[in-house]
C-alpha beads as a LAMMPS data file, in Angstrom:
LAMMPS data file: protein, C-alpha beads

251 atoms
250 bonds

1 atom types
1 bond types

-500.0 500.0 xlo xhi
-500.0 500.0 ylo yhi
-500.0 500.0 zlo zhi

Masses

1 110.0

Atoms # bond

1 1 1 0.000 0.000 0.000
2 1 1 1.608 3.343 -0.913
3 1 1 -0.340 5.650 0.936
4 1 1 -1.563 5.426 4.992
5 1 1 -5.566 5.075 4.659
6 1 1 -7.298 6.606 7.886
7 1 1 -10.028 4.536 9.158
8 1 1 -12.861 5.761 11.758
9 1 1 -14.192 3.620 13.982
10 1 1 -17.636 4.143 15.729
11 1 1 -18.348 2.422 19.464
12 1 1 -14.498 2.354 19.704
13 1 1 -13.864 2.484 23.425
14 1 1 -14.975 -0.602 24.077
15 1 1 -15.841 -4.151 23.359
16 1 1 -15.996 -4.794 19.382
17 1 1 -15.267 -1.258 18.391
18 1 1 -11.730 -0.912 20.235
19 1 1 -10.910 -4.978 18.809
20 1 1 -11.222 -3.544 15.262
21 1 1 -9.643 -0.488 15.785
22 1 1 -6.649 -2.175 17.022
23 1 1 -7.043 -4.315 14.381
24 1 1 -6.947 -1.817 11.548
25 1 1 -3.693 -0.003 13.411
26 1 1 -2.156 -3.490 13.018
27 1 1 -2.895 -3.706 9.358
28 1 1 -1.516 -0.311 9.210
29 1 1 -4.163 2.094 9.098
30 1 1 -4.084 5.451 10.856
31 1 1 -7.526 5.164 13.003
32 1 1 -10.004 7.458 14.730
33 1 1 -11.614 5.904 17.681
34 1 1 -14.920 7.781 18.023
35 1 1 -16.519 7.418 21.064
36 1 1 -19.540 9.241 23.479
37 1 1 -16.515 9.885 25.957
38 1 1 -13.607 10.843 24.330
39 1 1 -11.784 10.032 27.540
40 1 1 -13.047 6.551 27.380
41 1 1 -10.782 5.698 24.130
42 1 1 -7.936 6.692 25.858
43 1 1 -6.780 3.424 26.602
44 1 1 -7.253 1.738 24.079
45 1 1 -5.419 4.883 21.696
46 1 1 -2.051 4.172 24.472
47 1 1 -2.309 0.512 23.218
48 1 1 -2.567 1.306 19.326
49 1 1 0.471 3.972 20.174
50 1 1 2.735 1.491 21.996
51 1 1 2.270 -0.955 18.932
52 1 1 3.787 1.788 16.724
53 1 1 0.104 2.326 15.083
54 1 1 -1.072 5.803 14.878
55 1 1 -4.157 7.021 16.804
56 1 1 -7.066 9.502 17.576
57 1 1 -9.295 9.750 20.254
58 1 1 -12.702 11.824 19.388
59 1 1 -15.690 12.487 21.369
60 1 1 -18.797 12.714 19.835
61 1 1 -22.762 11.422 19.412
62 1 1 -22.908 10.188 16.550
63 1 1 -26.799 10.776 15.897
64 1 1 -25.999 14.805 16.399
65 1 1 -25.314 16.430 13.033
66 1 1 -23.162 19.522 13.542
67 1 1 -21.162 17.304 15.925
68 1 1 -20.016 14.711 13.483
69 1 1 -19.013 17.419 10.573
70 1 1 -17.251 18.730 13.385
71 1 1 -15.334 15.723 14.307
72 1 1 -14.806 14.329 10.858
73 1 1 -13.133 17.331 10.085
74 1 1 -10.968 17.388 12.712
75 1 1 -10.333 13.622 11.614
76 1 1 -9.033 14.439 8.287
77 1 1 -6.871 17.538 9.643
78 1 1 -5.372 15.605 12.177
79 1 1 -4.888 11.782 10.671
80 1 1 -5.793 12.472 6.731
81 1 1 -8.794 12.605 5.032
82 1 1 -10.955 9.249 6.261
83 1 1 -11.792 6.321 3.666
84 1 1 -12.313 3.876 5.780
85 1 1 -15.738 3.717 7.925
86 1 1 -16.712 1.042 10.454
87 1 1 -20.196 1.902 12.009
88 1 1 -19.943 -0.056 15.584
89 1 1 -21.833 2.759 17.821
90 1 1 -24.540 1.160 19.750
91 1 1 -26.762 0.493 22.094
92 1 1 -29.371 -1.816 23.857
93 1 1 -32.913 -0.557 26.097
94 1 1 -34.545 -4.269 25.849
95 1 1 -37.810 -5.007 26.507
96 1 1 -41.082 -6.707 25.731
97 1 1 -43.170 -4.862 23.141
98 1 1 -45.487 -3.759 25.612
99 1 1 -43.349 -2.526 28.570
100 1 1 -40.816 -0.765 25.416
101 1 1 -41.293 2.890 25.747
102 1 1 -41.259 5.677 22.761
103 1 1 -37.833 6.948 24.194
104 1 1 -36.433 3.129 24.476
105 1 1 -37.174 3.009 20.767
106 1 1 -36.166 6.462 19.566
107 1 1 -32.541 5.970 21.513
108 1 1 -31.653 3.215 19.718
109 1 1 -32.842 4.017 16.397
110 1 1 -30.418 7.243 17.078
111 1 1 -27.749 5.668 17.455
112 1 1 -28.046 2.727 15.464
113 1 1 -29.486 4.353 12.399
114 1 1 -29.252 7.978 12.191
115 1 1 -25.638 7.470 13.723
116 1 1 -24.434 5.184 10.299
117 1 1 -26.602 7.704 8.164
118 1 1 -24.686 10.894 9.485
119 1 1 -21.165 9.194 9.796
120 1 1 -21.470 7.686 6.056
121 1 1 -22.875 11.059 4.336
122 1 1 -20.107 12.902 6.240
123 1 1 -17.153 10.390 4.926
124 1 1 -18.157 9.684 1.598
125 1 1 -17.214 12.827 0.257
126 1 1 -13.807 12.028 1.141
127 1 1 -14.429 8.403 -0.570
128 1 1 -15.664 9.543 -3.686
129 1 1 -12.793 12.211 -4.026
130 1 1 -9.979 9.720 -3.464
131 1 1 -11.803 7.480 -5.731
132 1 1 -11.936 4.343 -3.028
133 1 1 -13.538 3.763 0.141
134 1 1 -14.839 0.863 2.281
135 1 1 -17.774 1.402 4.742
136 1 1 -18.218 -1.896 7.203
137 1 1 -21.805 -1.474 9.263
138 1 1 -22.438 -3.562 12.478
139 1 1 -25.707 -5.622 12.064
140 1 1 -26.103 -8.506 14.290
141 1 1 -27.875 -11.938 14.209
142 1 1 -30.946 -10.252 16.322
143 1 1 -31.808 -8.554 12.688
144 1 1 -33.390 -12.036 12.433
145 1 1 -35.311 -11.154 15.188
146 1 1 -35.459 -11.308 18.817
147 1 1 -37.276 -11.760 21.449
148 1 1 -37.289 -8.461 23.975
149 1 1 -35.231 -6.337 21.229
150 1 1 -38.103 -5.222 18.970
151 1 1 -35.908 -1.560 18.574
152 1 1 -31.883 -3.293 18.404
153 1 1 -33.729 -5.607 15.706
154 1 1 -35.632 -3.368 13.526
155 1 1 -32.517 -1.362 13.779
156 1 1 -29.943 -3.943 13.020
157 1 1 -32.406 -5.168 9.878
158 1 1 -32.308 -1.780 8.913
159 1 1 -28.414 -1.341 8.303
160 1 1 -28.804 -4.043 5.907
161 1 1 -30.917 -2.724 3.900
162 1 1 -28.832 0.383 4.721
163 1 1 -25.904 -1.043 3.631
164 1 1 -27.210 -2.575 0.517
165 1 1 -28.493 0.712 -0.627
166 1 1 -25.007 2.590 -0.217
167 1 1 -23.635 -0.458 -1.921
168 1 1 -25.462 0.558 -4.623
169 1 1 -24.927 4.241 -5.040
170 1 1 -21.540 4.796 -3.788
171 1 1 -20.031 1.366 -6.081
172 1 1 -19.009 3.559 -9.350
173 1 1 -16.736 5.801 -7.068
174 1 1 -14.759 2.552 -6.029
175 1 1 -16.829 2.552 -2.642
176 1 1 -17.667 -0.642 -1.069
177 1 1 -20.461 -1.376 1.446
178 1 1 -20.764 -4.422 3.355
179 1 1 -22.076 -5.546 6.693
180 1 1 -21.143 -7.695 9.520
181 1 1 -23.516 -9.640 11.812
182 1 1 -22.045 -11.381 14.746
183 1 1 -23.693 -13.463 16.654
184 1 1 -23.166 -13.991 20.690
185 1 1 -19.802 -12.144 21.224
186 1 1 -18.152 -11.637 24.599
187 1 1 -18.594 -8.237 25.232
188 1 1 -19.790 -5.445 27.955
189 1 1 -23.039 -5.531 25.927
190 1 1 -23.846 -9.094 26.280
191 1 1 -22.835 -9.319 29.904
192 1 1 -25.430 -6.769 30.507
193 1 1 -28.002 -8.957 28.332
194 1 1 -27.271 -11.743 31.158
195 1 1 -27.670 -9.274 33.958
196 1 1 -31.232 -7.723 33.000
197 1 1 -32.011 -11.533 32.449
198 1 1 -30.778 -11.985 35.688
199 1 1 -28.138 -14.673 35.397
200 1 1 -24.348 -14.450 35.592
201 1 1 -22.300 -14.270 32.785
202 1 1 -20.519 -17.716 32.961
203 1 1 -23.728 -19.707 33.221
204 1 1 -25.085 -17.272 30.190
205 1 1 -22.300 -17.797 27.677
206 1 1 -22.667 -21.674 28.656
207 1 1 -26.228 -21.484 27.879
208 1 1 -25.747 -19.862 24.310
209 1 1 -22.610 -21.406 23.215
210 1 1 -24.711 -24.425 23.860
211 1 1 -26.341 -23.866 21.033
212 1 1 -23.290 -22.683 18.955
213 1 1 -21.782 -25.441 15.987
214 1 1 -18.542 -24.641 16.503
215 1 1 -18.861 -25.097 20.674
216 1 1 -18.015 -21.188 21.709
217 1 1 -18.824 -18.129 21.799
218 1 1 -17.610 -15.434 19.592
219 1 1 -14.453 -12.729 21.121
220 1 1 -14.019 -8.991 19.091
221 1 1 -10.743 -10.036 17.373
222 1 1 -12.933 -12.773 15.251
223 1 1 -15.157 -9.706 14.368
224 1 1 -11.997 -7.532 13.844
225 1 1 -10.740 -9.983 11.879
226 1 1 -14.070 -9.941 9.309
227 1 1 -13.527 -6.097 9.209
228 1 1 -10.230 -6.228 8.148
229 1 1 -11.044 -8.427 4.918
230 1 1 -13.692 -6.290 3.961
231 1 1 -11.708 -2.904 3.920
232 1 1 -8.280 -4.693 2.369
233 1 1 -7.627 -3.373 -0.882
234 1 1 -8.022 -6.645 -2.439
235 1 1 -11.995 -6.604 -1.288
236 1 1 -13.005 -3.968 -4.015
237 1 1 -15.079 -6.757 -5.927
238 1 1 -17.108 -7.787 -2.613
239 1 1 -20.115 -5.135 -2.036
240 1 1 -23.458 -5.171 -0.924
241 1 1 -22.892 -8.276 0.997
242 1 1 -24.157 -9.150 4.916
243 1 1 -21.821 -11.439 6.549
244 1 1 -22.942 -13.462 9.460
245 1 1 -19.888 -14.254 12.050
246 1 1 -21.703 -16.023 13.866
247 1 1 -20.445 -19.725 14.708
248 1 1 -22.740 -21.023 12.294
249 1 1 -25.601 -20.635 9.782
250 1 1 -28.000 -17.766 10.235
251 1 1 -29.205 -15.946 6.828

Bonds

1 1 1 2
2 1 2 3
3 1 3 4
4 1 4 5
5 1 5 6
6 1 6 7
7 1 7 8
8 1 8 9
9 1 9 10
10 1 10 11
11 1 11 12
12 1 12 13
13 1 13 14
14 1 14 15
15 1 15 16
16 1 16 17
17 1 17 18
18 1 18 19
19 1 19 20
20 1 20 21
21 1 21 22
22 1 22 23
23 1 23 24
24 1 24 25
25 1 25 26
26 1 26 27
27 1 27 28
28 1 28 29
29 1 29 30
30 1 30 31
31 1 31 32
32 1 32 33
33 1 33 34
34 1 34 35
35 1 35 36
36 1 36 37
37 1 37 38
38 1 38 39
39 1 39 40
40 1 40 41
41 1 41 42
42 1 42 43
43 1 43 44
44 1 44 45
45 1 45 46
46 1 46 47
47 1 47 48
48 1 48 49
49 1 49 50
50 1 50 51
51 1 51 52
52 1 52 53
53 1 53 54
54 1 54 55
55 1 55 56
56 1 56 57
57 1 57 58
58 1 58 59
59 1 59 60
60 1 60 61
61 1 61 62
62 1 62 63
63 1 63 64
64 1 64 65
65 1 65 66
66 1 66 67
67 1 67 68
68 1 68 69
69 1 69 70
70 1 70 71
71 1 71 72
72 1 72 73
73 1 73 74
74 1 74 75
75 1 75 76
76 1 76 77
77 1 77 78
78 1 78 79
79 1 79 80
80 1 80 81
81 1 81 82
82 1 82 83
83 1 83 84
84 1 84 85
85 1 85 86
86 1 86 87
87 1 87 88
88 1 88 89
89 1 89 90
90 1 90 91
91 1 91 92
92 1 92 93
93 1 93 94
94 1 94 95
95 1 95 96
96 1 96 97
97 1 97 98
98 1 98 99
99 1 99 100
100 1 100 101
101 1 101 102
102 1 102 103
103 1 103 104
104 1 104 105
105 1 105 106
106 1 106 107
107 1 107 108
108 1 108 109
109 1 109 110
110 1 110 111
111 1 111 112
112 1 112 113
113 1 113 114
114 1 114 115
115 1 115 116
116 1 116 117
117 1 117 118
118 1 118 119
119 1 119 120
120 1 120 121
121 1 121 122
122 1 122 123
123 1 123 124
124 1 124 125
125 1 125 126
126 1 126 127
127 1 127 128
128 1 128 129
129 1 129 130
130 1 130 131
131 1 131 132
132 1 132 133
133 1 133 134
134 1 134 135
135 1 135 136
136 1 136 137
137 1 137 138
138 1 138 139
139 1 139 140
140 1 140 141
141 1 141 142
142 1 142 143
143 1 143 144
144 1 144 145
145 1 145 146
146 1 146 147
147 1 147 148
148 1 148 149
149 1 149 150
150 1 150 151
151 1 151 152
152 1 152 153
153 1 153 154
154 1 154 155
155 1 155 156
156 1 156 157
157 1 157 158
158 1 158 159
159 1 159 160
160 1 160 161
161 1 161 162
162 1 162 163
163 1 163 164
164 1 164 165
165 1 165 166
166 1 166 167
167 1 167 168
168 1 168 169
169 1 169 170
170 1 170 171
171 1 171 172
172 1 172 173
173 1 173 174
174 1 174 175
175 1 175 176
176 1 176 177
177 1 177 178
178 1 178 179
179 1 179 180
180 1 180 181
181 1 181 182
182 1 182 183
183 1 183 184
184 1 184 185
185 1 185 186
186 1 186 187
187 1 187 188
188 1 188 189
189 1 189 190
190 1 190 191
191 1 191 192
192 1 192 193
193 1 193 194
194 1 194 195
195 1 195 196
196 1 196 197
197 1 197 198
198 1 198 199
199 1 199 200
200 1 200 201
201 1 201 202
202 1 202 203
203 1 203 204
204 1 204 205
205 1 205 206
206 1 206 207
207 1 207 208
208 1 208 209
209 1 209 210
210 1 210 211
211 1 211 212
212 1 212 213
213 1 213 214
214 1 214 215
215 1 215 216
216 1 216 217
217 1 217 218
218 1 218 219
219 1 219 220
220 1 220 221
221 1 221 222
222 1 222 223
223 1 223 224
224 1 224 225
225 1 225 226
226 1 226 227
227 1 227 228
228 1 228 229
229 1 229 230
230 1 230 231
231 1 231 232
232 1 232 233
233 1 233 234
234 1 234 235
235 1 235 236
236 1 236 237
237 1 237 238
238 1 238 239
239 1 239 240
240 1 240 241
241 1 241 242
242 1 242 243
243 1 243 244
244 1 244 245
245 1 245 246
246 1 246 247
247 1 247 248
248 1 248 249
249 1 249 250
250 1 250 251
């Protein structure tokens, strides 16, 4: 590769966001960890560093407009105009339809949704102008649907579609869209799933990975590691696509 791409990385403080961003510094990407707390991505920004990667911490919501011009701009003055986007911000507010409240389902629709849609339209100008670009979105197997995530489902089924569609406009200016659905990965998001459900952690991975082919449950570096195909400059023929990493079938 004969130039440094940046890469930004939504949800990156944390969990599967800061896997893949490490993951990208490794493959030698400049990365932008983007984050709620800026403070929060700290850490894992020190760890990128010490590996001799290059780094960025940036604090913003990603479903606020003027804030993410704001920090994508301050992306490509600081680390170089961005062609790499990995959509990872996200949250959870489970519940049964009827207990779900309007402000349950607007909060995650923010994020999820509106979050991708305001990151993408502020990077692709940078994608079509260089003339190559990869944009990874986060689905997940709950697109499927789910019992007690009515919102995080209709969301997640929505970035597919989401993706497909960018797939489709953005593939002439050598932009790729793809997503990635994992299934149950260990992460501060499921181990909150197995507290509202009110069991521990160990006996709620034991339960799902029970019911995993390959006998475990999924980490952020196997996630990471799907991420890093689909933004390789060898994946320019693979767009459009949803890829479940998942331990098994799914869709």
């Amino acid at each position: 590769m004969t130039t440094t791409r940046t890469a930004i990385v939504t949800g990156a403080a944390r969990g599967i966001g800061a896997g893949v961003a490490q993951r990208l510094a490794a493959d030698g990407l400049a990365v932008a960890l983007v984050d709620l707390d800026e403070s929060a991505c700290k850490p894992v920004v020190e760890r990128i560093e010490a590996a001799g990667g290059r780094a960025l911490a940036v604090g913003v919501d990603v479903s606020d407009e003027p804030g993410v011009q704001t920090a994508v701009q301050r992306i490509a003055e600081e680390l170089g105009d961005p062609t790499v986007l990995v959509n990872n911000a996200g949250i959870i507010r489970d519940n049964l339809l009827f207990k779900m409240t309007a402000t349950d389902w607007d909060a995650v629709m923010n994020v999820h949704l509106r979050g991708s849609f305001l990151m993408s339209r502020a990077v692709q100008s940078y994608m079509t102008k260089a003339g190559w670009g990869r944009i990874v979105n986060l689905s997940s197997t709950s697109a499927l649907g789910n019992k007690g995530q009515a919102n995080y489902a209709a969301a997640k089924a929505g970035l597919q579609g989401f993706t497909k569609t960018l797939a489709l406009e953005l593939g002439k200016f050598g932009v790729t869209a793809n997503a990635i659905a994992p299934g149950f990965v260990e992460t501060e998001m499921t181990a909150a799933t197995a507290q509202r459900m009110g069991m521990s952690f160990d006996d709620f991975r034991k339960a799902v990975t029970a019911q995993i082919p390959v006998a475990r449950s999924g980490l952020p570096k196997d996630i990471a590691h799907a991420v890093s195909f689909f933004v390789s400059e060898d994946a320019g023929y693979v767009s459009g696509q949803v890829l479940y990493v998942a331990g098994g079938p799914q869709a």
